[in-house]
GURO-545115 format. One record per residue (C-alpha): x, y, z. Coordinates in steps of 0.05 Angstrom, whole numbers, padded with zeros to 5 digits, always signed. Example, Ala and Ser with C-alpha at 12.3 -4.5 7.8 and 13.67 -1.06 7.14 Angstrom:
residues 2
+00246-00090+00156+00273-00021+00143
//
This chain:
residues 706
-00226+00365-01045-00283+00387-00999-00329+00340-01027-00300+00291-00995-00327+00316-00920-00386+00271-00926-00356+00203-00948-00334+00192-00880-00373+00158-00826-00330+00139-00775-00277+00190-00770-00278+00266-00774-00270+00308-00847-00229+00371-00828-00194+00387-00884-00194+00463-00902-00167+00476-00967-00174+00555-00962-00134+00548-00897-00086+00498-00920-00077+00546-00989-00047+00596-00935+00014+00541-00920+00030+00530-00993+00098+00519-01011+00117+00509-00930+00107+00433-00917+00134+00440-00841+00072+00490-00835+00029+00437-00874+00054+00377-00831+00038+00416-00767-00032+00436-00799-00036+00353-00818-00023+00331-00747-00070+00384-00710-00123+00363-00752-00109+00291-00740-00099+00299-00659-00169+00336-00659-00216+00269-00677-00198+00217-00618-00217+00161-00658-00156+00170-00694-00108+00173-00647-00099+00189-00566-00071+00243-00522+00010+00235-00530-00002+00176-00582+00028+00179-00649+00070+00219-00688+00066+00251-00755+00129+00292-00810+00150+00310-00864+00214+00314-00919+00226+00373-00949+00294+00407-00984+00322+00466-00949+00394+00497-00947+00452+00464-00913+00480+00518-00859+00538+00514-00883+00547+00498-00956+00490+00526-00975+00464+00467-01018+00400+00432-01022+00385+00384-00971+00339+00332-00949+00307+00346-00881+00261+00313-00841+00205+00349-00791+00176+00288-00747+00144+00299-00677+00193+00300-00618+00188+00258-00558+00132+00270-00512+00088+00315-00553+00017+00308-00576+00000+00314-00645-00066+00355-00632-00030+00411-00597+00033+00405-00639+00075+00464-00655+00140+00480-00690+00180+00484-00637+00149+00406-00618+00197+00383-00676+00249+00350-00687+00286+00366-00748+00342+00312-00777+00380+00308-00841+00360+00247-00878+00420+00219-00908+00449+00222-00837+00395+00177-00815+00399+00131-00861+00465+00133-00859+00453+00100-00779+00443+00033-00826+00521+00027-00832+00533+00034-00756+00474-00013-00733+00501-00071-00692+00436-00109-00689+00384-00121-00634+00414-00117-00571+00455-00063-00591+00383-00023-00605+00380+00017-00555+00451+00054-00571+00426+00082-00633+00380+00128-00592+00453+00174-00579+00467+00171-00655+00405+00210-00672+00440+00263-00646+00492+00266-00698+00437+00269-00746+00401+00331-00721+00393+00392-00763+00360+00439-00719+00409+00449-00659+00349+00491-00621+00296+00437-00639+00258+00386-00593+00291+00312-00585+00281+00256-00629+00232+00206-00611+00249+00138-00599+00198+00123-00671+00245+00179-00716+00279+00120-00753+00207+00084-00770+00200+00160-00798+00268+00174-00841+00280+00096-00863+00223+00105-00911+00216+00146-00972+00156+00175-00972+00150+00255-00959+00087+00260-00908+00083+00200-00860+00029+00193-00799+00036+00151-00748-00029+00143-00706-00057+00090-00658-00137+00087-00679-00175+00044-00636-00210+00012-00704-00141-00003-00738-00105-00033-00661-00170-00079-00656-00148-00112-00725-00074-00116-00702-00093-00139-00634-00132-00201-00666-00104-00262-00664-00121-00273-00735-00100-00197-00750-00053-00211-00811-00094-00246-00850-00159-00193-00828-00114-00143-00861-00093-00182-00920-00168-00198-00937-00195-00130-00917-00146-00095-00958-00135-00137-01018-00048-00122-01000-00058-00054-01008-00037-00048-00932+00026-00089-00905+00040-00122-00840+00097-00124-00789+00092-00170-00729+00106-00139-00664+00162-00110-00656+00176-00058-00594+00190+00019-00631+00263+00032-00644+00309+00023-00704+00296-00054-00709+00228-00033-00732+00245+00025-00771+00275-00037-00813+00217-00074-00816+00174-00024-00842+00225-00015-00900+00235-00091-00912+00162-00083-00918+00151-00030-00968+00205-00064-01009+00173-00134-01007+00111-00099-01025+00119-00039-01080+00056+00000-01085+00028-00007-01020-00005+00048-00980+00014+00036-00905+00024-00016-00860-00006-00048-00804+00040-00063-00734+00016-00122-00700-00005-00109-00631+00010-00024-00642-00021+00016-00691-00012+00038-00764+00031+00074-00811+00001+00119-00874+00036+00159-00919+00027+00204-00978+00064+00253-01035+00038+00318-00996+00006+00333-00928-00067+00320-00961-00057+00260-00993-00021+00230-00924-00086+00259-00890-00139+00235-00940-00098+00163-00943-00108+00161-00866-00183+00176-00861-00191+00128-00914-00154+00063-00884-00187+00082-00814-00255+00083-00844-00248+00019-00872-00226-00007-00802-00278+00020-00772-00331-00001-00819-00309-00071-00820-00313-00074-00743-00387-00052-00744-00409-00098-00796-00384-00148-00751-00421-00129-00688-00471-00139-00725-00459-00206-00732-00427-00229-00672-00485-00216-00619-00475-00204-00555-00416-00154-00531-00367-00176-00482-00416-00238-00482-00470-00201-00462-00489-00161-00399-00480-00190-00334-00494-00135-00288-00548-00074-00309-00535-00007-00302-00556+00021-00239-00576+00093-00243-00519+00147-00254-00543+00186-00186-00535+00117-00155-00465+00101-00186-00443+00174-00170-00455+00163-00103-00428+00097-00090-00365+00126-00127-00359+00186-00079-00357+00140-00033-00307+00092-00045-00267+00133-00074-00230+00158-00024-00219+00087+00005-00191+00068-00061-00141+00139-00065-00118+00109+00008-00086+00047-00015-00056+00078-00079-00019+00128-00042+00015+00082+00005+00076+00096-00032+00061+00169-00055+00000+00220-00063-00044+00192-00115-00098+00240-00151-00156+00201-00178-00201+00211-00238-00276+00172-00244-00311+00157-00296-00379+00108-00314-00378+00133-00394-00421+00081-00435-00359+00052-00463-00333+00041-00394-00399+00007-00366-00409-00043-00433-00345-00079-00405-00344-00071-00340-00418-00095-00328-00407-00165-00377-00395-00236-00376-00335-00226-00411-00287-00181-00361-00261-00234-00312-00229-00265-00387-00211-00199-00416-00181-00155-00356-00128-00196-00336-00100-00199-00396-00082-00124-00403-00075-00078-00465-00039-00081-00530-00013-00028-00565+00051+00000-00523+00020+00076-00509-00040+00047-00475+00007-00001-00432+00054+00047-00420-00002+00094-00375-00055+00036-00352+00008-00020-00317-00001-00091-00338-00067-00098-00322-00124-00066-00277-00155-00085-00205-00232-00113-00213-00257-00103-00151-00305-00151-00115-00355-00115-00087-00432-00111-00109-00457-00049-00141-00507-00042-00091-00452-00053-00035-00462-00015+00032-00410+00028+00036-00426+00068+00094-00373+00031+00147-00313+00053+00115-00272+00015+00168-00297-00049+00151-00291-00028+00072-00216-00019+00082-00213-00078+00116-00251-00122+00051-00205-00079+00004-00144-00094+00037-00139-00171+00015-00148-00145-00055-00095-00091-00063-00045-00140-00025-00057-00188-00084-00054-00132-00140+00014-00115-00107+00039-00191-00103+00017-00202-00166+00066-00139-00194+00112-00157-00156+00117-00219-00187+00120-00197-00255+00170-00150-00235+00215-00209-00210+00208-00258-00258+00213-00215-00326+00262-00164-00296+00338-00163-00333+00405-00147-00293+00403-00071-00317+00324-00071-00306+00304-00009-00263+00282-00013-00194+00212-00035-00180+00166+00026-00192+00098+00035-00154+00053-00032-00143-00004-00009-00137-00049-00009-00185-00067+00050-00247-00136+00025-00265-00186+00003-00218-00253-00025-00249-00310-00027-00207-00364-00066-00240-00434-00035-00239-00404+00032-00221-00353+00048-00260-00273+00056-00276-00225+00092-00231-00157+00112-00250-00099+00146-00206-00030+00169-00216+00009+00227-00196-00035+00283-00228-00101+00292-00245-00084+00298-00320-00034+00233-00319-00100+00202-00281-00141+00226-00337-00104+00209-00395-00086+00133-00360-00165+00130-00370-00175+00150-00433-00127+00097-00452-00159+00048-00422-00228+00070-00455-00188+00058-00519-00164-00005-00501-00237-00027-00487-00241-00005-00553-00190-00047-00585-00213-00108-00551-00288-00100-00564-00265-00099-00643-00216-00145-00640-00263-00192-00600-00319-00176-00651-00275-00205-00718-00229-00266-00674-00204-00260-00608-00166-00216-00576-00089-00216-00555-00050-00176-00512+00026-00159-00509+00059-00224-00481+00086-00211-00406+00162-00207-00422+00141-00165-00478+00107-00116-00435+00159-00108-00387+00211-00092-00429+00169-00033-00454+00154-00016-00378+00224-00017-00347+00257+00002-00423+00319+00032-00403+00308+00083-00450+00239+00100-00420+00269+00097-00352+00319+00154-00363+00260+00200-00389+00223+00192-00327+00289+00216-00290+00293+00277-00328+00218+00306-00307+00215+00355-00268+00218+00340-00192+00153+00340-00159+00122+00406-00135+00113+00410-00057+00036+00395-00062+00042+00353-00115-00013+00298-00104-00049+00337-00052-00125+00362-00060-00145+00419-00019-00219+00450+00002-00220+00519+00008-00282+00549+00038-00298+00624+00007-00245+00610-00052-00280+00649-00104-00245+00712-00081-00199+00751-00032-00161+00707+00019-00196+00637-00005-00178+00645-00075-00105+00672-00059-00097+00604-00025-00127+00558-00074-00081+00594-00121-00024+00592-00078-00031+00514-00064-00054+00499-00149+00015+00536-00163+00050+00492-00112+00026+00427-00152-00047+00413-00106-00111+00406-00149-00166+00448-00105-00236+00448-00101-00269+00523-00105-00318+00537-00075-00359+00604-00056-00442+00608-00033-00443+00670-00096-00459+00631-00161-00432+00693-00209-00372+00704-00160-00360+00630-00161-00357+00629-00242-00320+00684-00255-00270+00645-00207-00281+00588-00253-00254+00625-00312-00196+00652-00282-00168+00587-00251-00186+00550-00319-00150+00611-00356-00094+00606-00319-00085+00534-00296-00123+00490-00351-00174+00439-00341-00144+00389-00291-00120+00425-00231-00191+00452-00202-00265+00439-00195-00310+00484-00171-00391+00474-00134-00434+00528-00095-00425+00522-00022-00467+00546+00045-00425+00520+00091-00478+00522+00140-00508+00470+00113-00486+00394+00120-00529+00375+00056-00482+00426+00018-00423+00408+00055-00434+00340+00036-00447+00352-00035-00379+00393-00039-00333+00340-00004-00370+00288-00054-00344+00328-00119-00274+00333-00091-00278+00243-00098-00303+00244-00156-00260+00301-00187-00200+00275-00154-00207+00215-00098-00209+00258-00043-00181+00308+00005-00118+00320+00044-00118+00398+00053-00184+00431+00086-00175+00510+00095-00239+00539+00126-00236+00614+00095-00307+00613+00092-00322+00682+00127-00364+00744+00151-00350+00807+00187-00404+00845+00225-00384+00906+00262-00438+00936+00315-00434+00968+00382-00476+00921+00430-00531+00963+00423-00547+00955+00356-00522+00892+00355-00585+00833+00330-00592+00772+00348-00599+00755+00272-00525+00786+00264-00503+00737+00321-00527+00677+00295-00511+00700+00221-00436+00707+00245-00437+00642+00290-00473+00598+00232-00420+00623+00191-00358+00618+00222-00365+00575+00282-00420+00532+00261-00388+00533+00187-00318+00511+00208-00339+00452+00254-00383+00429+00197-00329+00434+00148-00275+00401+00186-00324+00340+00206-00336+00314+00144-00270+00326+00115-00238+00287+00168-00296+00233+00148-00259+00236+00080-00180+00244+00106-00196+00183+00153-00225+00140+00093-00155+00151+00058-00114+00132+00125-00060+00179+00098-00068+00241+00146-00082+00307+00126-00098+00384+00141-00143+00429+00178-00128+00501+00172-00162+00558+00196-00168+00626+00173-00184+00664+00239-00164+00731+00263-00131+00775+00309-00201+00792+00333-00195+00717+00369-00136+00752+00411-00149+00824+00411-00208+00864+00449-00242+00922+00414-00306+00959+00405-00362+00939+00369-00340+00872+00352-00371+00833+00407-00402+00782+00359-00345+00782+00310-00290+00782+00358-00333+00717+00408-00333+00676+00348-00274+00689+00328-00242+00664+00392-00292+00608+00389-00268+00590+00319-00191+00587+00356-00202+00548+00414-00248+00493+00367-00176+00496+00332-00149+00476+00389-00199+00424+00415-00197+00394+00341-00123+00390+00337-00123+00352+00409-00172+00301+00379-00146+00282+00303-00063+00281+00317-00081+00204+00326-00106+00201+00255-00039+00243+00233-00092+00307+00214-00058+00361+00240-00098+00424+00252-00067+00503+00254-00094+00567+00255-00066+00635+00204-00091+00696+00249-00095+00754+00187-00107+00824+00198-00148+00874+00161-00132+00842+00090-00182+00887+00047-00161+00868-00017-00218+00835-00062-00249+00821-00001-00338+00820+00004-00316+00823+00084-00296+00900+00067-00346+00920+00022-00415+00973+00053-00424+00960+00136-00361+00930+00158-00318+00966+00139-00360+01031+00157-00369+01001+00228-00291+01000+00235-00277+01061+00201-00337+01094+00262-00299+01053+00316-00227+01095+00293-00257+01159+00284-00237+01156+00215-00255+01146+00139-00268+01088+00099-00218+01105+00053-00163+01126+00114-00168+01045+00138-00121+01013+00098-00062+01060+00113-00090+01060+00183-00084+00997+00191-00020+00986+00168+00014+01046+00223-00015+01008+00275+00034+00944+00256+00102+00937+00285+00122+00921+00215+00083+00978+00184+00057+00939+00127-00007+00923+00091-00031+00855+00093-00050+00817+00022-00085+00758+00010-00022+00723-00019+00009+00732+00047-00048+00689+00078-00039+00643+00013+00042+00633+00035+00027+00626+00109-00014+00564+00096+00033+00535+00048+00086+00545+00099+00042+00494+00141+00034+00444+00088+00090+00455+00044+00127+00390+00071+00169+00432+00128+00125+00433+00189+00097+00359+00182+00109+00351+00253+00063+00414+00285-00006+00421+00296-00046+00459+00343-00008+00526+00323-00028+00591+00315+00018+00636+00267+00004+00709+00256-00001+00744+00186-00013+00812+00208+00041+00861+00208+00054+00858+00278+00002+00872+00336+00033+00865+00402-00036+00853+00435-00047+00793+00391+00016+00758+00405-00005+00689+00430+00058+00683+00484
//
C-alpha cells in the first residue's frame, strides 16, 4: 500500500501501514487514526470542518448480543486533533429507525432531540447536527471533508454536470441542501438511484467518500480530491488571467506590514463598538491574488459557499476604499474616512437581518463586519479571540480558494441570501452558541507588559492570558525572552501571546513592539510598565551612569511606553489601561536608594500627571506599589540585593524573611500577588477609578498613601 505515496500531487500521502497494523481488529482506533491523518493536510479539509466514522459490531450492554454501532465525530470537534472521547457513538438501527418518526421538512430541526434516544455511549460527546448523513448510509468508514478543490466544483454554476463529466457517474450529486436529516435522505436516495458509486458531491458544501475499511475510505478520498484538484489546474491553464488579472501590484511586504500596523488598530476600533474584538492579519499570496484583481468588486460581495466557511466569515466581507499607498499617519481623519464605510457594512447587515429573519429567528448578532479586505495590503479578520479570528481567516483563504476554481471551470455561485441566513440564525446553531462558556473577564483585551519574560512581568502577563487577554511579552534579554516563549506556548498554545525584544528606552523599539501587538492582534487596551532596575548605593558611590541607567529605565522607560500606547488606545476610541509597577521606595525614605527611591517617586507622580491628562480619552491610569518581591526576579540577583542586605546590617540570604517581619501582615510578597492586584484594576470592577495607588506589600505603615 505504500507505493501509493507518490501518485499523489495535490494532496498529502500519510498512510502508515506499520502504524495502522498496530489498530488491527479496532476500527474506532482506525477511524480516529483515518481522521488525524486527514485533518493534518489542509487541502483536504479546514480547522472544525468535516467529520469522519465508522460501523462496527460490539456487545449490547445489556443483552449481550451483537450490535451495529456507529463512531462519527461529535459536534464541534476537529478531525485533525480528534480523539476517542471526541465521539459520538449511536446504535444504527436506532437511527435509522428516526425514518419512521420523520415528519418532513419543517419538522427537521426536532429530530436533533431524537438522536438522543439513539446514543450508545451514555459518557460520549453529542451528535452532530451531520450524524444522520453518517448512519442513513451503509457503508462502514465514511469521511466527510470540505476540500477547497472538490467545493470549487460544487460551487460552479455548471457543477453537476463538471462532476458528471469529470467522473464518468462514479461520483453522485445532491443539490444544496442545509445539513440535517433532510439531507441524510438525499445522500441515500442518491446511493440508491446510483448503485456502485463511490461518493457524492453536495452542491454548494463539500463531499462525501466512503470505503469497506478505514484505508480504503482514506485512499478513495485522496483519490477523488486529486482528481479535483488536477482538473482545476489544467484549467488555469487555460483560462488566463486570475480574478481577471491583477489590478493593483504588490507593494513590498515591509511596506504592507507597516501600513497594516497602522490601520489596524483603527479597524479593531469600529469592530468592538459592540464588544472587544481581537484581530488577526494576514497578506499570504493566496490572500493578495484576490484582493489585488479586477475581479474582487464582482466576487466579494457575493460571499462564500460551503456553510463552515459562512458560518465564521458573516455574509460577506468589508473592501475597504483606501489606496495601498494611503497616508495613514492622521489617524483622526482615518476614523473619520472609515466611518462612512462601517456605517454601510452595518446597514447593509442589518438589512439582511430584517428582511430574511423568521418569527423564531434570534436576535440580531454583531454588525460589524468578520473579514475586512484591504486591497494592496492585505486581509484582516476579527472576532472574539485570536484563534476564532484566525480560523474566520483561514476560511476565508479557502473560500478564495473555492472561487478561484470554481471561477477557473464556469462561474462561481454563492449560497443564496435566505439560504445563508437560515444557516446563520439556525435555531439549532443559536442554542450552541448559548451553551459556551461565558466570557472570561479579559476576554478580548490585549495587554503590553514591559519586563514580562520573568518575575513580576511574566506573573502578570500570565495572570491576565489566564483571565482570557492575549499579551504581548516582551523582555530586552533575547534567551530570557525565549525561554518565556516556550513556557507561555507550553502552557497556553499558539494564539494567546506574541513575544519581540524590547529596550524600552528606545522609541524605535518601543515602536516596533506596539507595531507587533496590531499585527498579532489589532491592538492594545492593557499597558503595564514592569519594565525595571534596582540600584542600591550610598550617595557616595553613587555614578552618574547608575542615575541615568535607573532614570532611562524607569522614568524615561515608562513615559515612553505609555505615549505610544495611548497613540494606539486612542486609534481604537475604546479606552484602555495604564498601569504601573512602582514601589514603596516612591513613598518610603531609606539609605542608599537616592537614585532608586527619586525615580521611583518620579515614576508615581508621572502616574498621576498621566492619569489627569487621558480620563478624557476613558484611559485610566493606576499605580501597584510592590515590596521586596524576590522571586525570579534579575532586580535581586549580585549588587542589589547586596546593597540592601549592607543597608540592614544583614545577609543576603536573611532578606527575604526580613522583609517579610517588617510587614504589618508578616508576609512575603510573590509575583502573582502583583499579577492579581492588576487584574483587580482591569478585571471589569474598578472601571470607574484611575489615578490610584494600591499597595501590594505586606503592610508598611510609612508607605501608606493617606
Amino acid at each position: 500500500m505504500t507505493a501509493r505515496t507518490t501518485d499523489f500531487k495535490h494532496v498529502s500521502y500519510l498512510w502508515d501501514d506499520e502504524r495502522a497494523a498496530a489498530f488491527a481488529g479496532d476500527e474506532v482506533a482506525l477511524l480516529i487514526y483515518r481522521s488525524n491523518l486527514l485533518g493534518a493536510d489542509l487541502r483536504l479539509t479546514n480547522y472544525g470542518g468535516g467529520n469522519t466514522s465508522c460501523k462496527a459490531m460490539t456487545r449490547h450492554p445489556l443483552t449481550g448480543d451483537e450490535t451495529e454501532v456507529m463512531w462519527v465525530k461529535g459536534s464541534g470537534g476537529d478531525i485533525g486533533t480528534l480523539t476517542k472521547d471526541g465521539l459520538a457513538a449511536l446504535y444504527v438501527d436506532r437511527l435509522r429507525d428516526l425514518k419512521n418518526v420523520y415528519r418532513g421538512l419543517a419538522h427537521e430541526d426536532e429530530m436533533v432531540a431524537l438522536l438522543n434516544h439513539c446514543i450508545y455511549d451514555l459518557q460520549s460527546k453529542a451528535p452532530s447536527i451531520d450524524t444522520p448523513l453518517h448512519g442513513l448510509l451503509p457503508f462502514k468508514h465514511i469521511d466527510h471533508l470540505h476540500p477547497d478543490a472538490a467545493i470549487a466544483i460544487a460551487a460552479a454554476k455548471d457543477g453537476e454536470r463538471i462532476t458528471q463529466e469529470l467522473f464518468g457517474g462514479s461520483i453522485g450529486w445532491v443539490p444544496w441542501q442545509k445539513p440535517g436529516f433532510e439531507l441524510g435522505l438525499m445522500l441515500r436516495k442518491c446511493l440508491d438511484e446510483n448503485p456502485g458509486i463511490k461518493g457524492i458531491m453536495l452542491g454548494s458544501h463539500g463531499l462525501f467518500t466512503w470505503g469497506d475499511t478505514a484505508y480504503e475510505s482514506y485512499i478513495n478520498t485522496l483519490e477523488v480530491i486529486e482528481q479535483c484538484a488536477e482538473y482545476l489546474e489544467q484549467n488555469y491553464a487555460k483560462k488566463g488571467p486570475v480574478f481577471g488579472g491583477l489590478r493593483l501590484t504588490d507593494m513590498s511586504q515591509d511596506l504592507r506590514q507597516q501600513q497594516a500596523a497602522a490601520i489596524a488598530p483603527v479597524l479593531r476600533g469600529f469592530c468592538s463598538s459592540e464588544n472587544h474584538m481581537i484581530g488577526h492579519f494576514t497578506d499570504d499570496a493566496r490572500v493578495m491574488e484576490f484582493i489585488n484583481s479586477n475581479d474582487l468588486d464582482r466576487l466579494a460581495p457575493l460571499g462564500t459557499s460551503c456553510p463552515d466557511h459562512f458560518l465564521r466569515t458573516k455574509i460577506n466581507p468589508l473592501v475597504l476604499n483606501l489606496k495601498p499607498d494611503e497616508d495613514l499617519s492622521d489617524a483622526k481623519s482615518l476614523r473619520e474616512r472609515l466611518r462612512s464605510e462601517f456605517e454601510a457594512y452595518r446597514k447593509m447587515y442589518i438589512e439582511y437581518y430584517n428582511t430574511c429573519k423568521h418569527a423564531d429567528s434570534p436576535a440580531i448578532r454583531d454588525a460589524n463586519p468578520v473579514i475586512i479586505l484591504y486591497p494592496g495590503i492585505g486581509m484582516f479578520s476579527f472576532s472574539k479571540d485570536k484563534h476564532t479570528a484566525r480560523v474566520a481567516s483561514e476560511f476565508y483563504t479557502n473560500a478564495i480558494n473555492v472561487m478561484k476554481g470554481a471561477e477557473a471551470i464556469s462561474e462561481y455561485t454563492s449560497l443564496p441570501r435566505q439560504e445563508a441566513f437560515n444557516i446563520e440564525y439556525w435555531l439549532l446553531e443559536e442554542a450552541k452558541l448559548q451553551r459556551m462558556p461565558k466570557p472570561k473577564p479579559l476576554t478580548g483585551k490585549i495587554a503590553l507588559v514591559t519586563g514580562s519574560a520573568g518575575g513580576i512581568g511574566k506573573a502578570i502577563a500570565r495572570k491576565f492570558i489566564q483571565e482570557g487577554a492575549c499579551a504581548v511579552i516582551n523582555d530586552n534579554d533575547a534567551g530570557r525572552l525565549e525561554k518565556a516563549d516556550v513556557d507561555f506556548r507550553t502552557e497556553f498554545g499558539r494564539d494567546a501571546h506574541t513575544s519581540v525584544l524590547l529596550d524600552v528606552t528606545s522609541a524605535e523599539k518601543i515602536r516596533s513592539a506596539f507595531d507587533a501587538a496590531s499585527l498579532a492582534f489589532g491592538g492594545v487596551d492593557i499597558v503595564v510598565n514592569c519594565a525595571g532596575i534596582s540600584i542600591s548605593k550610598p550617595i557616595e558611590e553613587h555614578t552618574e551612569k547608575d542615575w541615568d541607567l535607573l532614570y532611562d529605565i524607569l522614568v524615561k522607560g515608562q513615559f515612553l511606553v505609555t505615549q505610544t500606547g495611548v497613540e494606539v488606545m486612542r486609534k481604537q476610541d475604546i479606552g484602555g489601561d495604564v498601569l504601573n509597577i512602582v514601589s514603596k521606595n516612591a513613598l518610603v525614605s531609606g539609605p542608599n536608594n537616592a537614585g532608586y527611591g527619586s525615580a521611583k517617586a518620579a515614576q508615581l507622580h508621572l502616574s498621576r500627571l498621566n492619569a489627569a491628562e487621558l480620563g478624557a480619552d476613558h484611559i485610566r491610569v493606576n499605580t501597584v506599589n510592590p515590596d521586596a518581591v524576590i522571586s525570579d526576579s534579575k532586580i535581586w540577583e549580585g549588587a542589589w540585593a547586596e546593597g540592601r542586605a549592607k543597608a540592614y546590617g544583614i545577609t543576603v540570604e536573611e532578606l527575604p524573611a526580613f522583609y517579610a517581619k517588617r510587614t504589618l501582615l508578616n508576609e512575603m510578597i510573590l509575583p502573582e500577588d502583583i499579577a492579581n492586584a492588576c487584574f483587580a484594576f482591569t478585571g471589569g470592577l474598578l472601571n470607574k477609578s484611575t489615578g490610584n495607588v494600591l499597595n501590594v506589600d505586606g503592610g508598611v505603615a510609612n508607605a501608606f498613601v493617606r
